[in-house]
Structures are given as structure tokens and as C-alpha cells.
ChimeraX commands (.cxc) that place a marker at each C-alpha (Angstrom):
marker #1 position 0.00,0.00,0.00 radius 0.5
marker #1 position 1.56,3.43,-1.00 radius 0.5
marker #1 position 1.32,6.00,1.87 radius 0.5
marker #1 position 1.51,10.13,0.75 radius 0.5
marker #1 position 2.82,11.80,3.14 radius 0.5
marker #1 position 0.80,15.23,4.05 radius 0.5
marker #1 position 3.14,18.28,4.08 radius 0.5
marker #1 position 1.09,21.57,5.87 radius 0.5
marker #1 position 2.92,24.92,5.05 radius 0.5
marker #1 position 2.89,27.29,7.73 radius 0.5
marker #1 position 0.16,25.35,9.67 radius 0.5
marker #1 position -1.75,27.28,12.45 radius 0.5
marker #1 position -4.32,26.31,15.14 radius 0.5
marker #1 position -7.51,26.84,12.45 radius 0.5
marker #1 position -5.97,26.60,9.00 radius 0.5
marker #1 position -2.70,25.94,7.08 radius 0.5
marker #1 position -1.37,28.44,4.43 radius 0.5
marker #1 position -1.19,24.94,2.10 radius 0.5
marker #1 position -1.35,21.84,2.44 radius 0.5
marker #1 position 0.10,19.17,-0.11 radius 0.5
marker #1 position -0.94,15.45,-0.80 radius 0.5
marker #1 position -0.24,13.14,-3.04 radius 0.5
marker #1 position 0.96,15.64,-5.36 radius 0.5
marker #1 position -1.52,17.83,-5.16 radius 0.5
marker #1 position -1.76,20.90,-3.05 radius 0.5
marker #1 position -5.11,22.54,-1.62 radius 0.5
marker #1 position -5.08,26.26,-0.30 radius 0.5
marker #1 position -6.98,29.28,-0.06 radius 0.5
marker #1 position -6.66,33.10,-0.67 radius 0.5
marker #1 position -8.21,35.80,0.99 radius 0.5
marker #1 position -6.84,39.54,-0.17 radius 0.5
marker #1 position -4.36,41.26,1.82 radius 0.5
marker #1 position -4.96,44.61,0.19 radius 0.5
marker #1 position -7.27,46.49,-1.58 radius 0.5
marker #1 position -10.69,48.08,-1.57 radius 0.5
marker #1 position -12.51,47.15,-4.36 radius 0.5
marker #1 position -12.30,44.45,-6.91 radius 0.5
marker #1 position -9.97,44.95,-9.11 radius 0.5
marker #1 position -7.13,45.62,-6.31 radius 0.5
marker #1 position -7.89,43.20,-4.09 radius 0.5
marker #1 position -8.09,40.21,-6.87 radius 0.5
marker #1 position -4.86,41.66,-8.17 radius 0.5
marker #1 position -3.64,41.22,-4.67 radius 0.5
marker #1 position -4.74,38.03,-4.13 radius 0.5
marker #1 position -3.82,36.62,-7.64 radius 0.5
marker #1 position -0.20,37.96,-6.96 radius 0.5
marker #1 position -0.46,36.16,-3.05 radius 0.5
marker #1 position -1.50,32.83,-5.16 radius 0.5
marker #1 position 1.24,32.97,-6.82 radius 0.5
marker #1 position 3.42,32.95,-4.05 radius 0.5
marker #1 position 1.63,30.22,-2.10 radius 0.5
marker #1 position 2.06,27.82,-5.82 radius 0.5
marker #1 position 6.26,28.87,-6.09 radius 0.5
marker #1 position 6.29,27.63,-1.73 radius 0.5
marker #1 position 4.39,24.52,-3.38 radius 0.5
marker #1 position 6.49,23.94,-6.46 radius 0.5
marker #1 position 3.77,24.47,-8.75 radius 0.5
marker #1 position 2.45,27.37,-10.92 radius 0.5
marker #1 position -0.96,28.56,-12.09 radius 0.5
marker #1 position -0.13,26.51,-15.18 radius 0.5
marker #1 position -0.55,23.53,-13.16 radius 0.5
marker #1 position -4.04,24.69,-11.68 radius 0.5
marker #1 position -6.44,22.20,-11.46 radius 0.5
marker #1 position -9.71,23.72,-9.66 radius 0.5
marker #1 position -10.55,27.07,-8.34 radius 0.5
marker #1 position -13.80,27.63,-6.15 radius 0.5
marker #1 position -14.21,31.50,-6.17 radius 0.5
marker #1 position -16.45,33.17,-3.87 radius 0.5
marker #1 position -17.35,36.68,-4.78 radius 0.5
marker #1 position -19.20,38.84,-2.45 radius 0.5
marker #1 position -20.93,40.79,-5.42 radius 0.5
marker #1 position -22.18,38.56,-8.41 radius 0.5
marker #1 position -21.89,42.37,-10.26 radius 0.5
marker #1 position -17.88,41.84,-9.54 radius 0.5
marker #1 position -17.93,39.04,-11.49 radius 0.5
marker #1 position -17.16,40.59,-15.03 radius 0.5
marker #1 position -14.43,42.64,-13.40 radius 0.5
marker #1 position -13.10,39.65,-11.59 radius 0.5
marker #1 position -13.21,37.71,-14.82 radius 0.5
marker #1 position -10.92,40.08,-16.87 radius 0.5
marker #1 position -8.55,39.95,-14.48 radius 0.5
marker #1 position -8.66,36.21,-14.06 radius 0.5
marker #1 position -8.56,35.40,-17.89 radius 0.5
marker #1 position -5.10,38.04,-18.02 radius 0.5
marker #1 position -3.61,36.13,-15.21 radius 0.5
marker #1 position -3.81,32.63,-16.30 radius 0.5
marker #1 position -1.69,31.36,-19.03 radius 0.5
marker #1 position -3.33,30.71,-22.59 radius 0.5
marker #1 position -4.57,27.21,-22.50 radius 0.5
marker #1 position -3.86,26.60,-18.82 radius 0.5
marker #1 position -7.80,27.51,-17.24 radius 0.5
marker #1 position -8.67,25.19,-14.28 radius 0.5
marker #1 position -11.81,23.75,-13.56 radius 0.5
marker #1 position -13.93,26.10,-11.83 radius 0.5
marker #1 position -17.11,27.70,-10.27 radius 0.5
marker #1 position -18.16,30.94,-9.06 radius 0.5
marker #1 position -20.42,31.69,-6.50 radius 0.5
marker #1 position -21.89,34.66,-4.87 radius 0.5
marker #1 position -21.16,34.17,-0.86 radius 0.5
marker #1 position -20.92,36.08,2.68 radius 0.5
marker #1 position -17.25,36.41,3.41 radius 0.5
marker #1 position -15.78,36.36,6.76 radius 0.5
marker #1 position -14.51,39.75,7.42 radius 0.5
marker #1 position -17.04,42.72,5.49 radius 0.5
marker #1 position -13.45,44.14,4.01 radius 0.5
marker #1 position -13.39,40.64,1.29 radius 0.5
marker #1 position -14.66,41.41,-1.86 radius 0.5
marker #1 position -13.50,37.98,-2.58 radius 0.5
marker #1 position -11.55,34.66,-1.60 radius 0.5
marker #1 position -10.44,31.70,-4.26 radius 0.5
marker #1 position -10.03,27.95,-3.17 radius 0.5
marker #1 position -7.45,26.28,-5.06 radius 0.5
marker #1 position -6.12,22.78,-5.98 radius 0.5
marker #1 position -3.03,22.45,-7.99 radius 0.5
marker #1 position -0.52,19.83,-9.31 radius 0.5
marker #1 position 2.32,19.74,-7.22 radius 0.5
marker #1 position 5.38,17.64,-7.31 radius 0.5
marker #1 position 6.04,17.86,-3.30 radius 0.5
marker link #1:1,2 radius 0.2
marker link #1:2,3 radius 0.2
marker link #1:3,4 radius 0.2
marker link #1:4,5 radius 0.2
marker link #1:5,6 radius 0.2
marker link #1:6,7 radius 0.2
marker link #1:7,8 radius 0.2
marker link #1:8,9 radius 0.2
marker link #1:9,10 radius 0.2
marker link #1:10,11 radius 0.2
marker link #1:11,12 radius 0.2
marker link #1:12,13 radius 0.2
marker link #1:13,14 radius 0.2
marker link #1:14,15 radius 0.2
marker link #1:15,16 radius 0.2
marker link #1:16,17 radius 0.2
marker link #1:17,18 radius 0.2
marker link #1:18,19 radius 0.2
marker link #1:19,20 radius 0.2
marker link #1:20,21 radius 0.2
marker link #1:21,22 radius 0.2
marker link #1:22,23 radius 0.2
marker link #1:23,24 radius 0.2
marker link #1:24,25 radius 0.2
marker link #1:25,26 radius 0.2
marker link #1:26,27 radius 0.2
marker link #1:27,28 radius 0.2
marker link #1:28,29 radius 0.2
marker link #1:29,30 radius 0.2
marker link #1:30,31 radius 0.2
marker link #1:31,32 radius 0.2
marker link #1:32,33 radius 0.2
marker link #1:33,34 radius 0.2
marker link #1:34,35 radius 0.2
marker link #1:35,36 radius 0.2
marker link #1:36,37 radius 0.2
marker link #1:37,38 radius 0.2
marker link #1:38,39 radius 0.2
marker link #1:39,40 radius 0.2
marker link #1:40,41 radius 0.2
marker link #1:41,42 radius 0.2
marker link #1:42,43 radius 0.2
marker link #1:43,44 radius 0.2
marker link #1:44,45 radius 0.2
marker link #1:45,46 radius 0.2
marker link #1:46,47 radius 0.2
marker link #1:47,48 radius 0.2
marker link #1:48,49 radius 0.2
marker link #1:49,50 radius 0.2
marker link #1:50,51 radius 0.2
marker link #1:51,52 radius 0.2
marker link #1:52,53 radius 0.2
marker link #1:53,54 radius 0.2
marker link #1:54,55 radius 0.2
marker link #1:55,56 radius 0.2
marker link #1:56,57 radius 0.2
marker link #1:57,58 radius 0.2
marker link #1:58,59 radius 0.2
marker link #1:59,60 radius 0.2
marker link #1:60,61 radius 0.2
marker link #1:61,62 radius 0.2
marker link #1:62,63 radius 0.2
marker link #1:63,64 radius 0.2
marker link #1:64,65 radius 0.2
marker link #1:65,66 radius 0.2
marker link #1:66,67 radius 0.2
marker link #1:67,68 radius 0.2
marker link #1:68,69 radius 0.2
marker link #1:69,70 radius 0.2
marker link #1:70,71 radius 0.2
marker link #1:71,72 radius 0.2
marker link #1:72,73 radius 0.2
marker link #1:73,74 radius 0.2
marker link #1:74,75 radius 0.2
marker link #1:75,76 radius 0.2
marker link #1:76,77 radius 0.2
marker link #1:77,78 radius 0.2
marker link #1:78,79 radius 0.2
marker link #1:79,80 radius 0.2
marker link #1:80,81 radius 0.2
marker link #1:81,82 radius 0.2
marker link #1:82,83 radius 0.2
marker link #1:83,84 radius 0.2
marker link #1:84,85 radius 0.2
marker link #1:85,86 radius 0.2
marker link #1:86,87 radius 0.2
marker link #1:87,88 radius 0.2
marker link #1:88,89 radius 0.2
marker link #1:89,90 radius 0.2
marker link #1:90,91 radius 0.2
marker link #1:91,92 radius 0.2
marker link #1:92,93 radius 0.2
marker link #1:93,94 radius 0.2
marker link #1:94,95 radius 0.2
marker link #1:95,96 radius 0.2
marker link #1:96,97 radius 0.2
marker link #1:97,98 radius 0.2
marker link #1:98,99 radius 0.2
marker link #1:99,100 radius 0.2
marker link #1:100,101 radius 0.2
marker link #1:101,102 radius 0.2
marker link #1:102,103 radius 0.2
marker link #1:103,104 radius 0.2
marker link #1:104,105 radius 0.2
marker link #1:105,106 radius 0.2
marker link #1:106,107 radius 0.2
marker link #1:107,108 radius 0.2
marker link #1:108,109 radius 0.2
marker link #1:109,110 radius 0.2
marker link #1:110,111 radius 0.2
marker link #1:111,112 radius 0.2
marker link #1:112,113 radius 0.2
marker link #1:113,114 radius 0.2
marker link #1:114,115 radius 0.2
marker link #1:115,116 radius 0.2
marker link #1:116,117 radius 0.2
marker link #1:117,118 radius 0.2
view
């Protein structure tokens, strides 16, 4: 029986930033900055790619996003920026859904799963 070992990147008492199995690696954004939709998906699009280069991976290797938008009207806005950021060819599997966030400042958070070679 093969065992994967689960690796949990910078782990905390309710959540880790990532967590990797199997080659695969699950985390979730939130934005760190901004006030309105286009800055903080630009944020949190530049924060994803920092949590895929701690995983080994890239958004190339994306293979599901769940996005939660506050605002269904955000949604066009949010899918300009999405469509510039991802690499021609390379679109995950995804949904969007209109949700309550957890602090009133998120215009937005993004689950993600991605191939990763950890």
C-alpha cells in the first residue's frame, strides 16, 4: 500500500497556508490589500502565486478554483482579471459563486487545488 505523506505549510491552530498530498496541493486566498475588486483580486492573484512557487507548482498547473465573490456584479471585473492572469490554455476547472465572506473588508476569496510535485 503506497502511503503520501501530508506536508502543511505554515500550519496554524484553524488553517494551514497549504497543504500538499499526493501531489496535489489545496489552499486558499483571501486579499491582503485592496478596496474594491480589481485591487484586491490583483492582490490576491499575486499572493496565489506565491503560495504555488512555496508549493512547487504554478498557475499553469491549476487544477480547480472555487471562487467566492461577495458581489455577483464583480464578477465581469473579476473575470478580466482572471482570464489576463492565467496562461493561454492553462484555465482550471472552476465555479463561481456569490457568498458572505468572513470579514465585510473581502470582496472575494479563491479555493485552489493544484498539481504539485512535493
Amino acid at each position: 500500500m503506497l502511503k503520501h505523506t501530508i506536508t502543511r505549510i505554515n500550519a496554524q491552530p484553524q488553517w494551514s497556508d497549504a497543504v500538499v498530498h499526493g501531489h496535489t496541493a489545496y489552499f486558499v486566498e483571501v486579499p491582503e490589500s485592496g478596496t474594491d475588486i480589481e485591487s484586491q483580486t490583483r492582490a490576491l492573484l499575486a499572493q496565489a502565486d506565491a503560495t504555488l512557487t512555496k508549493v512547487g507548482s504554478d498557475k499553469s498547473r491549476l487544477l480547480m478554483a472555487t471562487i467566492y465573490l461577495k458581489h455577483m456584479a464583480d464578477r465581469a471585473a473579476f473575470n478580466a482579471l482572471w482570464a489576463a492572469w492565467l496562461p493561454e490554455g492553462c484555465a482550471p476547472a472552476r465555479v463561481c459563486v456569490c457568498a458572505e465572506m468572513a470579514s465585510p473588508d473581502y470582496l472575494l476569496e479563491i479555493a485552489f487545488t493544484a498539481a504539485s510535485p512535493l
